[in-house]
N, CA, C and O atoms as a MOPAC input file, in Angstrom:
PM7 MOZYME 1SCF
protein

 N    121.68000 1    67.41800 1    91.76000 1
 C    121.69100 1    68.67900 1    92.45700 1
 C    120.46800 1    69.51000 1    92.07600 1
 O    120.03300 1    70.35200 1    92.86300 1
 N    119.98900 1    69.32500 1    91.06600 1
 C    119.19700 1    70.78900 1    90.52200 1
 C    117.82100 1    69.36700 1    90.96900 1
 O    117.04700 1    69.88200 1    91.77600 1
 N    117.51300 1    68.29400 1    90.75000 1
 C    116.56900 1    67.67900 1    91.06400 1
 C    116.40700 1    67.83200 1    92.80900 1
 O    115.23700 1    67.87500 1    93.19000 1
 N    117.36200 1    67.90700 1    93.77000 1
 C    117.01600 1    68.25500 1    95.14300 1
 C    116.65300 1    69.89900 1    95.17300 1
 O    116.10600 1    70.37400 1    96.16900 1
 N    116.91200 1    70.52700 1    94.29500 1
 C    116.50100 1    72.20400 1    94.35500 1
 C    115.09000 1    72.33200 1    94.31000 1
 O    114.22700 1    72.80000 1    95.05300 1
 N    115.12900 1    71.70000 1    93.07100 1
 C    113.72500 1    71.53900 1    92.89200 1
 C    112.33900 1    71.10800 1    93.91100 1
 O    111.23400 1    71.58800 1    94.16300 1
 N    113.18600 1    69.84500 1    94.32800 1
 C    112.07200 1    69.34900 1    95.61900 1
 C    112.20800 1    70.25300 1    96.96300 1
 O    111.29600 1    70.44600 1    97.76600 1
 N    113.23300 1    70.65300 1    97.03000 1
 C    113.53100 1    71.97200 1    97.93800 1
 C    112.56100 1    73.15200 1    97.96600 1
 O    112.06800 1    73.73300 1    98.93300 1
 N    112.42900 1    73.33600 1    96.77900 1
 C    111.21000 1    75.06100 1    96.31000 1
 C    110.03000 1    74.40300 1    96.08600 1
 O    109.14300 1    75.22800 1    95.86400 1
 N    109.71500 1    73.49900 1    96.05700 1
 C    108.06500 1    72.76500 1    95.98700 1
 C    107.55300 1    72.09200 1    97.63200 1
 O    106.39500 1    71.93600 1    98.02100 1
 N    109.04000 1    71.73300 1    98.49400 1
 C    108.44500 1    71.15900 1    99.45400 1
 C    107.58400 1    72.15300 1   100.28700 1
 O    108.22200 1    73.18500 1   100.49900 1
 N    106.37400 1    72.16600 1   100.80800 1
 C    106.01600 1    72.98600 1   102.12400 1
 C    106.23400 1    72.53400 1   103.20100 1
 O    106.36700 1    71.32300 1   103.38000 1
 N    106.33000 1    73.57900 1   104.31700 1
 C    106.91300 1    73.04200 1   105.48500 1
 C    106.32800 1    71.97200 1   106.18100 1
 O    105.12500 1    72.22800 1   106.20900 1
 N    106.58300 1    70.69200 1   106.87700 1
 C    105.74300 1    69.94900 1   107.80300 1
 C    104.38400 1    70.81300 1   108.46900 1
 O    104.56100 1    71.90800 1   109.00500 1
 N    103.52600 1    70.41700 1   108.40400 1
 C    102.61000 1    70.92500 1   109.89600 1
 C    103.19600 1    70.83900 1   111.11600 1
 O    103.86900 1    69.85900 1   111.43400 1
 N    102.96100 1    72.00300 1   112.01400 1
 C    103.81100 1    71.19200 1   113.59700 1
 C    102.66500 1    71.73300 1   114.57200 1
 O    102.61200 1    72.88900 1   114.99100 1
 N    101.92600 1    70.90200 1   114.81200 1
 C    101.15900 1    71.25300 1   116.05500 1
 C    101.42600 1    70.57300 1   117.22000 1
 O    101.57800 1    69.38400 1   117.50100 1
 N    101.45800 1    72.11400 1   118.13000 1
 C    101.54100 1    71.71000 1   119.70800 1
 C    100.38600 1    71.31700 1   120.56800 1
 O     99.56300 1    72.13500 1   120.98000 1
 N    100.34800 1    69.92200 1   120.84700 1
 C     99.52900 1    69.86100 1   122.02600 1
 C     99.79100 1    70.08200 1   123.49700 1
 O    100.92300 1    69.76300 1   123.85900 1
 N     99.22900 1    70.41300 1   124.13300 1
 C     99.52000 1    70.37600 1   125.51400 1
 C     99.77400 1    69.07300 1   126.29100 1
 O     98.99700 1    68.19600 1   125.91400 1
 N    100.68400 1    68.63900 1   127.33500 1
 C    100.43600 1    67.62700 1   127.65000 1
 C    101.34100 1    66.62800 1   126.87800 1
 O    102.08200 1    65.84400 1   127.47100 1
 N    101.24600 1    66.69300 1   125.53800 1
 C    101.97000 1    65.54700 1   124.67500 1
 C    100.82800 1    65.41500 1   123.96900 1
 O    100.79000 1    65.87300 1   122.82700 1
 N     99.94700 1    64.90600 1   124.40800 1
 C     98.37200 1    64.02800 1   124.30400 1
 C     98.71700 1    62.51000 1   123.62100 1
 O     99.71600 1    61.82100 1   123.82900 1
 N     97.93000 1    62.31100 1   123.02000 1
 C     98.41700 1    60.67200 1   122.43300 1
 C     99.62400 1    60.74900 1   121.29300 1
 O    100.47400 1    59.88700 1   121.07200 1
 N     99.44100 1    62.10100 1   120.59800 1
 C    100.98400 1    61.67200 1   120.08000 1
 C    102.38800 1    61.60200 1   121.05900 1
 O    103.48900 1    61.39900 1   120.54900 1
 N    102.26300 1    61.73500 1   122.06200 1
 C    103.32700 1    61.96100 1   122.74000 1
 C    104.35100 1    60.70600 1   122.85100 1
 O    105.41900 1    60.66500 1   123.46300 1
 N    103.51800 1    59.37400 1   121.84000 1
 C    104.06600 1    57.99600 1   122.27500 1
 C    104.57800 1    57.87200 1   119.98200 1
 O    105.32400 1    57.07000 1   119.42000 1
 N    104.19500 1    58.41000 1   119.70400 1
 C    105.54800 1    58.75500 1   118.27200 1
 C    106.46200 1    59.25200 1   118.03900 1
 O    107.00300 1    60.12500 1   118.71900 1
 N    106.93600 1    58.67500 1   116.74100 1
 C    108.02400 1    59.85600 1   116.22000 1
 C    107.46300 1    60.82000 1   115.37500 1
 O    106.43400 1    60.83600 1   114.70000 1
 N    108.47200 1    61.71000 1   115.58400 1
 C    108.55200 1    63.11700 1   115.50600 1
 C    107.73000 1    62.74500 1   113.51900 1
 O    106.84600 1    63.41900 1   112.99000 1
 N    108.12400 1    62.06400 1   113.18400 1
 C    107.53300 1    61.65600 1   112.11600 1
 C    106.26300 1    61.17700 1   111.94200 1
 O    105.27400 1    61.75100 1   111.48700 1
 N    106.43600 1    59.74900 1   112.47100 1
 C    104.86000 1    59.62200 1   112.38200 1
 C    104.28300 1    60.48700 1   113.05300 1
 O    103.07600 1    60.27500 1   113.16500 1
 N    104.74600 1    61.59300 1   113.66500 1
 C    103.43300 1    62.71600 1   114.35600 1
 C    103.30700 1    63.69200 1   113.08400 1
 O    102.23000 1    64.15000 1   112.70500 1
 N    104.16100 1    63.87000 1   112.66500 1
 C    103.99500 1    64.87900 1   111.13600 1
 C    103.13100 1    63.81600 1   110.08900 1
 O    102.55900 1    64.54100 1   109.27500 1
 N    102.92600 1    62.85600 1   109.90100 1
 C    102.20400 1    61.84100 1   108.94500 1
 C    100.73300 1    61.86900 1   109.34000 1
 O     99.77900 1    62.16900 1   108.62200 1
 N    100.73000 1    61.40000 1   110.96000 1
 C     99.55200 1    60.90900 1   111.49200 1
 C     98.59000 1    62.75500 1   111.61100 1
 O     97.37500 1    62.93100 1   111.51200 1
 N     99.32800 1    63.48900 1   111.76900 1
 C     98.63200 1    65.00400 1   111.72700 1
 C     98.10900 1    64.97300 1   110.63200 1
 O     96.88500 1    64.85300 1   110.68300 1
 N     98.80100 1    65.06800 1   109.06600 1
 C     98.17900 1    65.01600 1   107.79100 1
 C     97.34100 1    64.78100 1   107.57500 1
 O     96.37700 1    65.42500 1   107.16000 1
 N     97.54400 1    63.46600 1   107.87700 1
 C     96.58000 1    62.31700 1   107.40800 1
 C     95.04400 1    62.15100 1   108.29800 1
 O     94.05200 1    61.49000 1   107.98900 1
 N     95.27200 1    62.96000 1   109.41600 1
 C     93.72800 1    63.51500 1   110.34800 1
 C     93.28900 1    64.47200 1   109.64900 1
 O     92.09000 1    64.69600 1   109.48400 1
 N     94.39300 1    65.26000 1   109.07400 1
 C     93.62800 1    66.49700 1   108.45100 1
 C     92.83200 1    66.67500 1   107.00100 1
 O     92.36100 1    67.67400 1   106.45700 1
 N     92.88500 1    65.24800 1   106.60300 1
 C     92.02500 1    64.98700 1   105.44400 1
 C     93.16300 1    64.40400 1   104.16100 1
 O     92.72300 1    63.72600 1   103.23300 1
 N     95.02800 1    64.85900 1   104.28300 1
 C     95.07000 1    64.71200 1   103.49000 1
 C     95.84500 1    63.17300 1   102.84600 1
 O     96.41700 1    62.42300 1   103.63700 1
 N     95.77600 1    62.86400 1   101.44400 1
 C     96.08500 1    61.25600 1   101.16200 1
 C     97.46200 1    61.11100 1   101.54500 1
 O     98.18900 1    61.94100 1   102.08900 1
 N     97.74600 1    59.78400 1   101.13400 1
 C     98.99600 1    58.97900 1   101.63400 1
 C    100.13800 1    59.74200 1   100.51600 1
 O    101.33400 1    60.00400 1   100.64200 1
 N     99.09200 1    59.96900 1    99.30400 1
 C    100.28700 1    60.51000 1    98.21000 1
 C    100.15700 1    62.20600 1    98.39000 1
 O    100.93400 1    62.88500 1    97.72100 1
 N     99.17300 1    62.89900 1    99.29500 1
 C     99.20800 1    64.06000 1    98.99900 1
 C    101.03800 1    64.32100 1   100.48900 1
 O    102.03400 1    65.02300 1   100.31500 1
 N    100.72100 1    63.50500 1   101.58600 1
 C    101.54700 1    63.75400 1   102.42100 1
 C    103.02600 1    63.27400 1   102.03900 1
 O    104.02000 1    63.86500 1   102.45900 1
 N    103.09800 1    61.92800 1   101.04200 1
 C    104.30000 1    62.13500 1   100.31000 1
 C    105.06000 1    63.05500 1    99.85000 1
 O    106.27000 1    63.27900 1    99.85100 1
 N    103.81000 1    63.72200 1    99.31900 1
 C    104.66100 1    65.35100 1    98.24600 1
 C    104.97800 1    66.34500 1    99.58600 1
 O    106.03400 1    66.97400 1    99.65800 1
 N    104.03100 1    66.40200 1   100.54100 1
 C    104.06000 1    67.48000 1   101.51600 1
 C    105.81000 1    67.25300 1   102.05000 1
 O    106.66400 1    68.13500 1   102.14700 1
 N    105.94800 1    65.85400 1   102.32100 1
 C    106.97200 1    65.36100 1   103.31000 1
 C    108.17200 1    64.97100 1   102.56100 1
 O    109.19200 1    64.52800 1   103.08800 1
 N    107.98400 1    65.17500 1   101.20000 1
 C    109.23000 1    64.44000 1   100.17800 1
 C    109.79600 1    62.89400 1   100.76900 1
 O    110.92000 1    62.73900 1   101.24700 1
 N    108.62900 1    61.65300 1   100.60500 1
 C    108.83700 1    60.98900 1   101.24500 1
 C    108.26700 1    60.51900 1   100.06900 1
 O    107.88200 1    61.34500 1    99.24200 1
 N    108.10400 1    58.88900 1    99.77700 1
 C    107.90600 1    57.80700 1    99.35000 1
 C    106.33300 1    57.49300 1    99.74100 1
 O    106.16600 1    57.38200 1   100.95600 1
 N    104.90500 1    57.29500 1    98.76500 1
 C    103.84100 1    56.76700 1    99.44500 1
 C    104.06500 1    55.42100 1   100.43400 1
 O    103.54900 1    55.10000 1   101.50500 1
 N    104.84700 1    54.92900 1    99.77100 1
 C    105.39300 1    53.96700 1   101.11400 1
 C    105.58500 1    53.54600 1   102.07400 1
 O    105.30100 1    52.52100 1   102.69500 1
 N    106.43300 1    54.93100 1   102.29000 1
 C    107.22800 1    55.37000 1   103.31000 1
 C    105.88700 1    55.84100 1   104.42700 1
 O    105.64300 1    55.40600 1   105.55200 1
 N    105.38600 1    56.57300 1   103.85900 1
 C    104.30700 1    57.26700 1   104.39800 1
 C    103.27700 1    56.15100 1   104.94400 1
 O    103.25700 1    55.94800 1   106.15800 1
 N    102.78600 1    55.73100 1   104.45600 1
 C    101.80900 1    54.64100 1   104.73700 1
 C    102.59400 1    53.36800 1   105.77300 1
 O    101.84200 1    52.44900 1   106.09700 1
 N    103.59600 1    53.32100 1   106.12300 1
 C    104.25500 1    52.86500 1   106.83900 1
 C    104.65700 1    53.24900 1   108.30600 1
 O    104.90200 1    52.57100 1   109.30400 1
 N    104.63200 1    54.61500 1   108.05200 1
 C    104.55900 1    55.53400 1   109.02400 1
 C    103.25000 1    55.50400 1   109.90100 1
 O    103.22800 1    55.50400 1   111.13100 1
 N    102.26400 1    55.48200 1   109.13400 1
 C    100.79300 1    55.69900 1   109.49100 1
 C    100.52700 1    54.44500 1   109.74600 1
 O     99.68500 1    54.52000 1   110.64100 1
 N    100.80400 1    52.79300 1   109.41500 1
 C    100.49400 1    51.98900 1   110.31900 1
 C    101.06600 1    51.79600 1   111.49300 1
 O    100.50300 1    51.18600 1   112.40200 1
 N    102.30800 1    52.33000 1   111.58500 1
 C    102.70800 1    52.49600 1   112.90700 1
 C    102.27000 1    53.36500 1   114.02500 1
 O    102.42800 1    53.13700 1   115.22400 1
 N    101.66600 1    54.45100 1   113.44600 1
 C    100.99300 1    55.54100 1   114.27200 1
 C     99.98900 1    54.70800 1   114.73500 1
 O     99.78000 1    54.47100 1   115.92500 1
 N     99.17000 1    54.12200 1   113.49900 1
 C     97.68600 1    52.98500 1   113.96200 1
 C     97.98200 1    52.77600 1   115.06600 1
 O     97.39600 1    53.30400 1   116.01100 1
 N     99.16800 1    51.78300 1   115.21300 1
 C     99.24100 1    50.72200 1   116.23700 1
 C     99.49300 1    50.81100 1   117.49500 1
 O     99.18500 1    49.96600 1   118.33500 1
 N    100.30900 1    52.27200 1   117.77600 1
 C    100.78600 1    52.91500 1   118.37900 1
 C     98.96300 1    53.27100 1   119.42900 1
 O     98.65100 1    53.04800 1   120.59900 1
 N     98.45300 1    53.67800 1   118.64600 1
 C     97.37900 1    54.68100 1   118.74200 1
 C     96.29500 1    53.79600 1   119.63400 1
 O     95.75600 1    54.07400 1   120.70600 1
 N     96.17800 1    52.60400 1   118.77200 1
 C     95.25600 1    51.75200 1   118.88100 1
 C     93.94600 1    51.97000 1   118.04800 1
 O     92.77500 1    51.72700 1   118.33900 1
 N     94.58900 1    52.57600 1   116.76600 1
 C     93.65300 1    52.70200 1   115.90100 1
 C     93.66600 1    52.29300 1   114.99700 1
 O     94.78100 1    51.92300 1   114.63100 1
 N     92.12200 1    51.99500 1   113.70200 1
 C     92.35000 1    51.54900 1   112.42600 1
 C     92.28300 1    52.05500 1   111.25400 1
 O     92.30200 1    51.32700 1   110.26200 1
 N     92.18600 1    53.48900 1   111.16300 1
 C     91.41500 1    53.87700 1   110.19100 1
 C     91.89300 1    55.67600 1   110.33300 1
 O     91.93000 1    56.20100 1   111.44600 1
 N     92.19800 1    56.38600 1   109.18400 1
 C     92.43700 1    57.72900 1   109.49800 1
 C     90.85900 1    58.43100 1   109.83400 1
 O     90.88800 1    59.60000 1   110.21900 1
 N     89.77500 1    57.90000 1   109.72900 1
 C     88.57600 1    58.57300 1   110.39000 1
 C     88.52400 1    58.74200 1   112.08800 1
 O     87.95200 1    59.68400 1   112.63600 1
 N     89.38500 1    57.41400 1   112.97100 1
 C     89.51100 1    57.42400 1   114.00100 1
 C     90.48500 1    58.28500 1   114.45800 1
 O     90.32000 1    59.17800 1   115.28900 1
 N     92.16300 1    57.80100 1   113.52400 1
 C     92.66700 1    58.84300 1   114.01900 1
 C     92.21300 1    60.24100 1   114.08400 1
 O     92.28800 1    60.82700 1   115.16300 1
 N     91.74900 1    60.83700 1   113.04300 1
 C     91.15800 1    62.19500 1   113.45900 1
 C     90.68300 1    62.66200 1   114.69300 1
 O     91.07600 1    63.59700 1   115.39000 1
 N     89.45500 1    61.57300 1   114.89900 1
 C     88.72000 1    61.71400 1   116.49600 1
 C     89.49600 1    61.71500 1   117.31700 1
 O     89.57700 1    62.64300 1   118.12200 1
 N     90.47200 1    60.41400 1   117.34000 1
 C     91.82900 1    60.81500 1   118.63500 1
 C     92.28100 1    61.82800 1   118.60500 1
 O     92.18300 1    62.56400 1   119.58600 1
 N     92.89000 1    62.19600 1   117.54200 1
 C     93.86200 1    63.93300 1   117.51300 1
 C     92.77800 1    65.19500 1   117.64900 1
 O     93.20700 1    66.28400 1   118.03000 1
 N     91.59500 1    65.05400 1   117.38100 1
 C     90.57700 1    66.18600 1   117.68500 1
 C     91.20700 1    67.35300 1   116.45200 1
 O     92.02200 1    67.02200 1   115.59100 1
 N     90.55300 1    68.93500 1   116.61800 1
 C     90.82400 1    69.61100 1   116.15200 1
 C     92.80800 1    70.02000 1   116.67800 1
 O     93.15900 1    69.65400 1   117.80000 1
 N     93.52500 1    70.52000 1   116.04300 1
 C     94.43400 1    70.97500 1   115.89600 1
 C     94.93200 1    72.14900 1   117.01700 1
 O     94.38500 1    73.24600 1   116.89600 1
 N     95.71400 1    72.02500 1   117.86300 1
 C     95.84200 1    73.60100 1   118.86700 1
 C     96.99000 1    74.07700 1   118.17400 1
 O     97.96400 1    73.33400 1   118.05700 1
 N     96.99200 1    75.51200 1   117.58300 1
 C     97.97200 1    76.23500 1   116.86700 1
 C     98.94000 1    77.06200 1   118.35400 1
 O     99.90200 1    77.79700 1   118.13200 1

């Protein structure tokens, strides 16, 4: 109990950006769109673990599925696909 409190008051919220349209995330989950956002935005597999209280694992699992999804290889591409961020 006091170990989920804990990850509770340290987690920050997901990122949630809206695109218009859907755009190419529109073909993920609601997850890998919270992973594959991160991970455009510069940050690591273990920084989005802590963000997401998820497993590097987990995460990196997520993000080859986004890849594949995407038709991409590399979080430098994904970036270029997702472009800057619309708040």
């Amino acid at each position: 109990m006091r170990a989920r409190a804990a990850l509770t008051a340290t987690a920050t919220a997901p990122v949630s950006v809206s695109r218009p349209g859907g755009g190419p995330l529109a073909t993920l989950s609601v997850r890998e769109q919270e992973v594959a956002e991160l991970a455009a935005a510069g940050l690591s597999s273990r920084q989005v673990a802590e963000r997401l209280v998820l497993s590097t694992r987990t995460v990196d699992t997520h993000l080859g599925n986004a890849y594949r999804k995407l038709g991409v290889s590399s979080r430098v591409a994904l970036a270029r696909l997702l472009g800057p961020p619309v708040a």
